[in-house]
C-alpha positions in Angstrom: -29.2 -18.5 -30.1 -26.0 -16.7 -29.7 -23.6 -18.0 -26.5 -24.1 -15.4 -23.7 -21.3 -12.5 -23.6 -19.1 -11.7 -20.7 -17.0 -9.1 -20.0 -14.6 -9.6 -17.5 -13.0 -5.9 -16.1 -9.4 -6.7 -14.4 -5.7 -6.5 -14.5 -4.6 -8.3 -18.2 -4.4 -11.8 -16.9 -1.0 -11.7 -18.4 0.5 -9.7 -15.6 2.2 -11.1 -12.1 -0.4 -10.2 -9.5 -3.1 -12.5 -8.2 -6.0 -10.8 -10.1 -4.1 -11.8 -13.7 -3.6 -15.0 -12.4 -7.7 -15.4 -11.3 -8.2 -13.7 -14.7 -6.2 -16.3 -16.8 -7.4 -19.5 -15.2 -10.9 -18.7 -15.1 -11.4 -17.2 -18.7 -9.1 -19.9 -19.9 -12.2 -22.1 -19.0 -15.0 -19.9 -20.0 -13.8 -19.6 -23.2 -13.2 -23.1 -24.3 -17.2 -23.4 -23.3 -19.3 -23.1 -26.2 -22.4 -21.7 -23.9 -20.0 -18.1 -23.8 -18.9 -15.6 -25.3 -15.9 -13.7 -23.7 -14.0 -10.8 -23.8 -11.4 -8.8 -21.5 -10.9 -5.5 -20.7 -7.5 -5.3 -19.6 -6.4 -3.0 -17.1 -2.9 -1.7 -17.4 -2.1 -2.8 -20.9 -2.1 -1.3 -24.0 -3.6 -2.9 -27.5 -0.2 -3.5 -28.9 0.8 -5.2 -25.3 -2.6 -7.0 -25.6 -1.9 -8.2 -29.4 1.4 -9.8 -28.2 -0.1 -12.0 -25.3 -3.5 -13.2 -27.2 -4.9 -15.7 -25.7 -7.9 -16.8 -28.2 -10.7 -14.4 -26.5 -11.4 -11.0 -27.3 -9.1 -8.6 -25.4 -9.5 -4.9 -24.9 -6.3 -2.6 -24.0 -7.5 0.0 -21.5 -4.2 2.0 -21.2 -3.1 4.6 -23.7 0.2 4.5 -25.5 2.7 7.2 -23.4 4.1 10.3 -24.4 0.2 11.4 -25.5 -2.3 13.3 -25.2 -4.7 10.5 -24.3 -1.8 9.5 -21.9 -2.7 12.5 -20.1 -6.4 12.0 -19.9 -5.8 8.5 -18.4 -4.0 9.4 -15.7 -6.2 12.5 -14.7 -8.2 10.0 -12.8 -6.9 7.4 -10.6 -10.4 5.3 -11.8 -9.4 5.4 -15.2 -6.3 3.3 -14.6 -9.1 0.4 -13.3 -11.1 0.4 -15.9 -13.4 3.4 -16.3 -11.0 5.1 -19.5 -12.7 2.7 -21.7 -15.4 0.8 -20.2 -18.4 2.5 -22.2 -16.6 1.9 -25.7 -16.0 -1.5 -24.8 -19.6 -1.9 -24.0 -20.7 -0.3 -26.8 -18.3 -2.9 -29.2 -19.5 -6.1 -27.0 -22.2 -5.4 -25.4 -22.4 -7.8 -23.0 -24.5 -9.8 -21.0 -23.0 -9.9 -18.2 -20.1 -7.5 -16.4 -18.4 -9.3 -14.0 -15.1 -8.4 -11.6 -13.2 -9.4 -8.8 -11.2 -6.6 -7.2 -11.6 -4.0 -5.1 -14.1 -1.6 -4.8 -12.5 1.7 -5.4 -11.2 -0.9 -8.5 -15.1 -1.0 -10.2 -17.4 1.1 -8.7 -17.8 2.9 -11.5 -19.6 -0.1 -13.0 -22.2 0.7 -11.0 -22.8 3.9 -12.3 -22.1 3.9 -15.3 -24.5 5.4 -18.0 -25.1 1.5 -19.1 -25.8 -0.2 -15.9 -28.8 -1.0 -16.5 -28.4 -3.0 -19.6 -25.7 -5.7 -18.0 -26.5 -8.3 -15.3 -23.2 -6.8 -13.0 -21.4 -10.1 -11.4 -18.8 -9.1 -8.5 -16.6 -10.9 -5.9 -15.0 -8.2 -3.7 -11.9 -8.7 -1.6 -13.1 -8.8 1.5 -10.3 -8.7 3.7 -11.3 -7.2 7.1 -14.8 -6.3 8.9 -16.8 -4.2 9.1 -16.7 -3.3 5.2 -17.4 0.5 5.1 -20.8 1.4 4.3 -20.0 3.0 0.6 -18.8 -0.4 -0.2 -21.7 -2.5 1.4 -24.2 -0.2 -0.9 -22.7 -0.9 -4.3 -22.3 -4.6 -3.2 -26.0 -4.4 -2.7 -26.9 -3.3 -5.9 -24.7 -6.4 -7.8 -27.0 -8.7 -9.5 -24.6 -11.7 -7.9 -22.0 -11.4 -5.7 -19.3 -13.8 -5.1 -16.4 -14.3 -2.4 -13.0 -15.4 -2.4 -13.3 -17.1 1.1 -15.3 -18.1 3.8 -14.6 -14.8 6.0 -16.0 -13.0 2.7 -19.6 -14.7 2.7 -19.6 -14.5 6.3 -18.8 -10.5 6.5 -20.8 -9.8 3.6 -24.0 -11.6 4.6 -23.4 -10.5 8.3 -23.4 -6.8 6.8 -26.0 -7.1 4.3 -28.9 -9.5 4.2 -30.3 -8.2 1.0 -27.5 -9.7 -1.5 -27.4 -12.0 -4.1 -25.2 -13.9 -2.8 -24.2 -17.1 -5.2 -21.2 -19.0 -3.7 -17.3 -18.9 -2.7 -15.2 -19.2 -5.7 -12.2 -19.5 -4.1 -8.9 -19.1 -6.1 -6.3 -21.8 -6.5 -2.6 -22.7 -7.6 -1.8 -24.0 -10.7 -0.4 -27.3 -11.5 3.3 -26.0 -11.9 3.5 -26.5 -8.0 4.7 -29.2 -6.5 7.4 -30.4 -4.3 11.1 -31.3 -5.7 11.8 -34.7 -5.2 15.5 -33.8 -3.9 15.3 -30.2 -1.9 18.4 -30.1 -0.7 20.3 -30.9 -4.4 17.6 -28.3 -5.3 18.6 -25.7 -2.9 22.5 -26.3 -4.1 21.2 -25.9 -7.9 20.4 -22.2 -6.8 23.8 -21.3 -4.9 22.3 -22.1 -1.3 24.2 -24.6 1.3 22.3 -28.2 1.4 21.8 -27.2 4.8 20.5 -24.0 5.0 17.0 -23.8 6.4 14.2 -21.1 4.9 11.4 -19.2 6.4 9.9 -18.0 3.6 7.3 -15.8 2.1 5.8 -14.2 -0.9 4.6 -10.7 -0.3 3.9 -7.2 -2.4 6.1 -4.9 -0.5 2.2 -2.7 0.8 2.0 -1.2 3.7 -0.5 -4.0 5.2 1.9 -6.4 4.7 4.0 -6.7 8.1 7.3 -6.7 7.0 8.9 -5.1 10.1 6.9 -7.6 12.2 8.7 -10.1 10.3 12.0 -9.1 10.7 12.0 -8.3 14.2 10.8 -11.5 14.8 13.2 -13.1 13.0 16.5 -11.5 14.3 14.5 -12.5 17.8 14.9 -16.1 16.4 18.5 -15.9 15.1 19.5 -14.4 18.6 17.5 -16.7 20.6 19.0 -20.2 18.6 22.0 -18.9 17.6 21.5 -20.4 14.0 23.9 -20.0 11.2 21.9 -21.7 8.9 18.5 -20.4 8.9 17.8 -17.5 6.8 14.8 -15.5 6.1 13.8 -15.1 2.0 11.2 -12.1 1.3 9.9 -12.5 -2.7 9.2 -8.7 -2.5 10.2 -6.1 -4.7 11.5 -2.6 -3.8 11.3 0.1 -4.1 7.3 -0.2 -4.1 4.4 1.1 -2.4 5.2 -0.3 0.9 7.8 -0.6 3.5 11.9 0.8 3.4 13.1 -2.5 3.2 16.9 -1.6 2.9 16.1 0.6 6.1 14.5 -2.6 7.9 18.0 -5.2 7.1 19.8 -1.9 8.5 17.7 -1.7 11.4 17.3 -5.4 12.8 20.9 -6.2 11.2 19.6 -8.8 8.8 21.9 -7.2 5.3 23.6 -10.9 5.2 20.4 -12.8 6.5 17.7 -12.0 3.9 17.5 -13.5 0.9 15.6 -11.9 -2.4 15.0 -13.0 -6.0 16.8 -11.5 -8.3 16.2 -12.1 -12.6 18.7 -10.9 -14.8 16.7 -8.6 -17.8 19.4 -9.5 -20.3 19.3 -13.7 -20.2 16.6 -14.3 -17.8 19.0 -16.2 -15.4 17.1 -16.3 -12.3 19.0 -16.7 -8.7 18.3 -16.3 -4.6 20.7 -13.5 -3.2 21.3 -10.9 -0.7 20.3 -7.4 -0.7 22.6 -5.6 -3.6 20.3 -2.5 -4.6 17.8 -2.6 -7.1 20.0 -4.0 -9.7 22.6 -6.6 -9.0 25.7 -8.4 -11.5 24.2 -11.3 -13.1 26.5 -14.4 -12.7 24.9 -16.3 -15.4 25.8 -13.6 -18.5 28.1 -11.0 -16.1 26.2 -7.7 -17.1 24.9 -5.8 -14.4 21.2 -6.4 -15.7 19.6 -8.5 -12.7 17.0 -6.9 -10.6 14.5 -7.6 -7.6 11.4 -9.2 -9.6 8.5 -7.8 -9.2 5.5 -6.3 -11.6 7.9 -4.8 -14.2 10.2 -7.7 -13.8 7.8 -10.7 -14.2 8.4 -13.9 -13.0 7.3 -17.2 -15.0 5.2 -19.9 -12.4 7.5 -22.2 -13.2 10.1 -20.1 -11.5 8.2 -19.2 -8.9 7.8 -22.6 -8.1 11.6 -23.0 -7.5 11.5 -20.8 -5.3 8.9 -21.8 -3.0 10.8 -24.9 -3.0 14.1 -23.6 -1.2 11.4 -22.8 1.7 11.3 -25.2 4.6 8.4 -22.9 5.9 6.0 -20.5 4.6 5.0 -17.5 6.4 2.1 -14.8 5.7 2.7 -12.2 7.9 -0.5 -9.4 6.8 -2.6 -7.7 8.7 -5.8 -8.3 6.6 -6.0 -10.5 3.3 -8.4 -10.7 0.2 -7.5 -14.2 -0.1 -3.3 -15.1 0.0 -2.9 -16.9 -3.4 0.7 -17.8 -1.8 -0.2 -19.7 0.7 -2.0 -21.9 -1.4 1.2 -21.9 -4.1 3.5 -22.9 -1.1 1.6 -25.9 0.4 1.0 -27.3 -2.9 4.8 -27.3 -3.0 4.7 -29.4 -0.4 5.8 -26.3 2.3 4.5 -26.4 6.0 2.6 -22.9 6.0 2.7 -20.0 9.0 -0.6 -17.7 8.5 -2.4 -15.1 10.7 -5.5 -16.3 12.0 -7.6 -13.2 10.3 -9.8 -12.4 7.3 -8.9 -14.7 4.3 -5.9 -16.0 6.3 -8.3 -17.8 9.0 -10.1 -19.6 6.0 -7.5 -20.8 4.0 -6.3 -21.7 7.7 -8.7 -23.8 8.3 -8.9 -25.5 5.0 -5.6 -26.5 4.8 -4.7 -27.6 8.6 -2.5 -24.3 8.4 -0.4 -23.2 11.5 -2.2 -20.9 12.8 -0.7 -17.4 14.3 -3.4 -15.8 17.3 -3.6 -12.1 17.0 -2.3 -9.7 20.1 -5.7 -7.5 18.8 -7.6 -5.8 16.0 -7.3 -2.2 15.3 -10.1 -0.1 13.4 -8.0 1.9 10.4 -8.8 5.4 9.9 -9.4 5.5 6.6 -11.6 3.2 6.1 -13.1 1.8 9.5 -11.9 -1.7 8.7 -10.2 -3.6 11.5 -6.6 -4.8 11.5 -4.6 -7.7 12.6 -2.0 -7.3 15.1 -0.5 -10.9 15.3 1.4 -12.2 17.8 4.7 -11.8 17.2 5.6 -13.7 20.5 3.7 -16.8 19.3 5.5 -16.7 15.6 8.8 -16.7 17.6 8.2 -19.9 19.6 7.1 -21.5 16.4 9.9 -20.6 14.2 12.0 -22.0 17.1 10.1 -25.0 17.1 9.6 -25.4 13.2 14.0 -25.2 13.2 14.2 -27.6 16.0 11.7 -30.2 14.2 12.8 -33.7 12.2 13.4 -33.2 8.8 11.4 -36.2 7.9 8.4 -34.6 10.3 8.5 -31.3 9.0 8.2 -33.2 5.7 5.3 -34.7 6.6 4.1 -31.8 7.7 4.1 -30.2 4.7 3.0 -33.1 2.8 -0.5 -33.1 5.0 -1.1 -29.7 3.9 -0.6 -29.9 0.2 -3.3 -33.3 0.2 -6.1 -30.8 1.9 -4.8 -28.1 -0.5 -5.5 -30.3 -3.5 -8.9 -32.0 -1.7 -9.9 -28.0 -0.9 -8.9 -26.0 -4.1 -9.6 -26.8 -7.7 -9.7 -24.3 -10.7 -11.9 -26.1 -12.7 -15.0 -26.4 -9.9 -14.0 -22.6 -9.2 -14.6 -22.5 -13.4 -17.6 -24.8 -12.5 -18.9 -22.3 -9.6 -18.9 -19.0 -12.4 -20.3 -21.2 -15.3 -23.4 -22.5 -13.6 -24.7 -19.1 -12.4 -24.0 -17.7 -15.7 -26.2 -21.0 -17.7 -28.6 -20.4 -15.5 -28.9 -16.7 -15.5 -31.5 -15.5 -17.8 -30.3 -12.5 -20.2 -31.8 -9.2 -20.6 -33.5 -9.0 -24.2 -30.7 -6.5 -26.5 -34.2 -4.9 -28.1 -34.3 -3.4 -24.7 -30.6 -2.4 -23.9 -28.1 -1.9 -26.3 -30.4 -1.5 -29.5 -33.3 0.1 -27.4 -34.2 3.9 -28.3 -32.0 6.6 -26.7 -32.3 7.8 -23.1 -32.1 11.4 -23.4 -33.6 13.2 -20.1 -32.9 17.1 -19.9 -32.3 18.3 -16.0 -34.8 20.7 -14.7 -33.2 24.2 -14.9 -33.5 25.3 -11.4 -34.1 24.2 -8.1 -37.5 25.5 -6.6 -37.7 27.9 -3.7 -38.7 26.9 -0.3 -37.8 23.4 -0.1 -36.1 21.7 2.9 -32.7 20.2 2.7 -33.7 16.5 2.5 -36.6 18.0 -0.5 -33.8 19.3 -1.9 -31.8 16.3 -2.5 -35.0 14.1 -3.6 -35.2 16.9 -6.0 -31.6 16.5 -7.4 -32.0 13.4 -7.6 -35.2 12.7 -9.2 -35.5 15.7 -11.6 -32.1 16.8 -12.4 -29.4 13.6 -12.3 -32.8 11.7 -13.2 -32.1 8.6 -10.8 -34.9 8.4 -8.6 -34.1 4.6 -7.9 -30.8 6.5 -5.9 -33.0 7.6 -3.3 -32.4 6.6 -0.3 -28.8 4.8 -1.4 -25.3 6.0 0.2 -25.2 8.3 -2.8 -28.1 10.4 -1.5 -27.3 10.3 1.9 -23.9 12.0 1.5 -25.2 14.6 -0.4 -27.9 15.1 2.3 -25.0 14.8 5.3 -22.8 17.3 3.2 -25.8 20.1 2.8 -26.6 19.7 6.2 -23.0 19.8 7.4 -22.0 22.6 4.1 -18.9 20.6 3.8 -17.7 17.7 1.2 -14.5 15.7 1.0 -12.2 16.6 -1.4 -12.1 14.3 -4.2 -9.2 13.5 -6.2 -11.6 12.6 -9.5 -13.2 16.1 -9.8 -15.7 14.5 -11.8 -16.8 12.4 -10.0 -18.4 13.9 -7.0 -19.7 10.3 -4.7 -16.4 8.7 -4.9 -15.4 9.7 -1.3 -12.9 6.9 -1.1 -10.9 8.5 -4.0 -8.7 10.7 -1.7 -5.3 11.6 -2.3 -3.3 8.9 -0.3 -7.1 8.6 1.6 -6.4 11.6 4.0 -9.3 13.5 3.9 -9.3 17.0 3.2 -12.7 19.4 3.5 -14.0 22.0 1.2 -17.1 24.4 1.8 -20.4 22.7 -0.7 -23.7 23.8 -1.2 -26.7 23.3 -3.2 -25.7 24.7 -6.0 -22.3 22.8 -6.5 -24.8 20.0 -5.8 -27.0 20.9 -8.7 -24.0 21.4 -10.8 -22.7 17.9 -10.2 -26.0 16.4 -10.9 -26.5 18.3 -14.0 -22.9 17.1 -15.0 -23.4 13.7 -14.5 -26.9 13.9 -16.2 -25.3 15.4 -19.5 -22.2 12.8 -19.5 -25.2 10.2 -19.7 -26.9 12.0 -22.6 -23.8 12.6 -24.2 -23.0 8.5 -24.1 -26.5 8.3 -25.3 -26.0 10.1 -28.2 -22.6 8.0 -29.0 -24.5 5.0 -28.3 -27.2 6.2 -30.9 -24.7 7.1 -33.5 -23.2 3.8 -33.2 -26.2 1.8 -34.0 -26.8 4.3 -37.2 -23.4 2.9 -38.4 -23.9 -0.7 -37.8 -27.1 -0.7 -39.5 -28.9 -2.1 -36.5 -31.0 1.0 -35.0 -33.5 -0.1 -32.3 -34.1 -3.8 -33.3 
């Protein structure tokens, strides 16, 4: 009996974002179980990238090398760069047992449709970071064979939403055990160039637009001009220039250039050091070349290093308007830091579980885009806090900090997390191979025309059933925008032109209409019903070559 196979879709675990992280602590585990199997499709690394960070499991590149003419082809669609460029010839290689990922849903959706769906037990834990979760999203969760959450704001919107899902567990992440307090923090802080005395709010943050970065620094020149302190300073682990906010604009705005503190790493000897704004690149004490720059994803930081800095914080601060979880926070108390959070989505959880301090919200407000609601804290409340926090005892703020990190450790544990994943997939019966990947080919021609006289909804069932050849889609989100855009003879314009029910996939999600009709309709079905016969065929050929044809 061969040990079952995952495949596990997400960033490489490699990389410095939270997903890598979940990736490399979890698959760590997996693999050393001898019930699995696993591989990795790595998102945003090529195979020579992948060759130099092996890890012991299997490890597919999904990105193209740059400068050709694949390179082109991957970026063509902005579902490519998550996964999709290579998903069905990694399935076809390992065909796995089980599919499983943990991002967001524009980030796998395609999983769900892809021409192999049926021949995986599909595994998902979504970031659920706000409610209500749009209906698109709520759909594909529906159809997961398990589905997972990072928190207990996750279960709770998700079964609130949807009744009908598998849902196993909370498999919540956790920090590793390269954080923990210093034993001295103020020789520590001196170590790094700060003044023994100096006291830190401090966070952790991608520079994205939900993250409130101008929130934070208005409250915090509030603070300095309200206590007058000249040893308090604010340090933002961010990176720019990036996705999100103008953060040299914001120090300009609230006059915080000599206030706000950022990590900077030097490229040519690695020296790592806090410091004030100085562009993107900055002169490297350590080696003098001009080679240090913000860290961020192309300038990774080790968790070692990370942990040195959460330990010149004297307070923590998550200051988002939604979260899929806040690994951070987590990082930070187990560092022995007192922790600030926003009492929404993921935030209120990890609240909770810790004995954070809590930050109420002013209100919610529903985003455009997506129909999620927002946080809008209370920037009031964060003031009297920091005010407080500065005012407090060291030995008491200490303490603090110290209860934190005990429920921390009590709370969150990567091995039961490893635990959580590993019993639902022991327990999970396989599908037999005879009757997936080595089954005969599934070859279905589309009907040639769409009969006269039929009604609108008739006419979807019909594209449905007869010429994409997915009757089990009837009645899903799929088939009722394609009966709302008939009706309506209008469709979103997609940025994946081949891909006609991603509605999400909009250029920076501003919607933009185009005229549709049935027979753009037909053509997408009849699209998407030759790409399946066409990975079919591969599939076929495959097995011809490996000797092992319909066993």
């Amino acid at each position: 009996m061969r040990p079952k196979r995952i495949l596990f879709c997400t960033e490489a675990h490699y990389l410095p974002t939270g997903y890598s992280v979940y990736t490399k602590e979890l698959l760590t585990r997996l693999h050393a179980d001898p019930r699995f199997e696993v591989a990795e499709l790595a998102c945003y690394a090529s195979d020579e990238s992948v060759k130099q960070n092996a890890k012991g499991w299997k490890i597919y590149g999904n990105q193209p090398e740059r400068n050709t003419p694949e390179w082109n082809e991957y970026k063509s669609s902005p579902t490519y760069e998550f996964g999709e460029y290579t998903f069905n010839h990694v399935l076809l290689d390992f065909k796995p047992d089980f599919v499983m990922d943990i991002r967001d849903w524009w980030m796998f959706e395609f999983q769900q449709r892809s021409t192999y769906r049926d021949f995986y037990s599909w595994t998902i834990m979504p970031t659920v970071d706000a409610f209500p979760q749009n209906k698109q999203w709520m759909d594909t969760f529906a159809t997961a064979d398990a589905v997972f959450a990072y928190s207990e704001f996750g279960r709770d919107v998700l079964l609130n939403q949807c009744r009908d899902l598998n849902f196993i567990d909370v498999a919540s992440p956790c920090a590793s055990q390269n954080f923990s307090p210093v034993l001295d923090k103020e020789a520590h802080k001196e170590s790094l160039g700060l003044t023994a005395d100096s006291f830190i709010f401090g966070t952790v943050m991608r520079n994205q637009r939900r993250k409130l970065y101008p929130d934070l620094f208005k409250t915090f020149r509030e603070f300095l001009d309200t206590t007058k302190a000249s040893n308090a300073f604010l340090y933002c682990h961010t990176y720019y220039p990036d996705v999100g906010w103008d953060i040299p604009e914001l120090l300009q705005e609230y006059d915080l250039t000599n206030r706000v503190l950022f990590t900077y790493k030097c490229k040519n000897c690695g020296h790592i050091e806090p410091c004030f704004f100085k562009d993107t690149f900055n002169h490297c004490r350590q080696c003098n070349s001009f080679k240090s720059e913000l860290v961020g994803v192309n300038n990774k930081i080790e968790e070692e290093d990370l942990a040195q800095v959460y330990n010149l914080f004297d307070v923590y601060v998550q200051y988002a308007n939604s979260e899929g979880f806040g690994m951070p926070q987590l990082e930070a108390s187990q560092s022995g830091v007192p922790i600030m959070t926003v009492s929404y989505s993921a935030m209120d959880s990890v609240g909770d579980n810790i004995g954070a301090i809590k930050i109420p919200l002013l209100t919610l407000q529903t985003e455009c885009e997506t129909g999620c609601k927002r946080a809008i804290p209370n920037n009031d409340f964060t003031l009297l806090k920091f005010v407080e926090l500065y005012g407090m005892r060291k030995e008491k703020l200490k303490q603090l900090g110290f209860g934190m990190r005990q429920k921390t450790l009590q709370r969150y544990n990567w091995d039961k997390t490893a635990e959580i994943w590993a019993n639902y997939y022991a327990s999970t019966p396989v599908k037999d191979p005879s009757e997936t990947w080595y089954s005969p080919p599934r070859l279905f021609d589309p009907a040639p025309k769409m009969p006269d006289g039929l009604t609108v909804k008739d006419q979807v069932n019909f594209l449905f059933d007869s010429v994409l050849r997915k009757p089990e889609w009837i009645g899903n989100y799929q088939w009722k925008r394609t009966l709302k855009d008939l009706m309506y003879k209008c469709t979103v314009v997609n940025t994946n032109v081949d891909w006609y029910f991603n509605e999400s996939h909009t250029n920076n999600d501003i919607r933009s209409w185009a005229s549709f009709n049935v027979e753009q309709a037909y053509e997408y079905m009849a699209k998407m019903r030759h790409t399946h016969n066409e990975w079919e065929k591969i599939r076929t050929q495959r097995l011809k070559n490996e000797n092992t044809l319909y066993r």
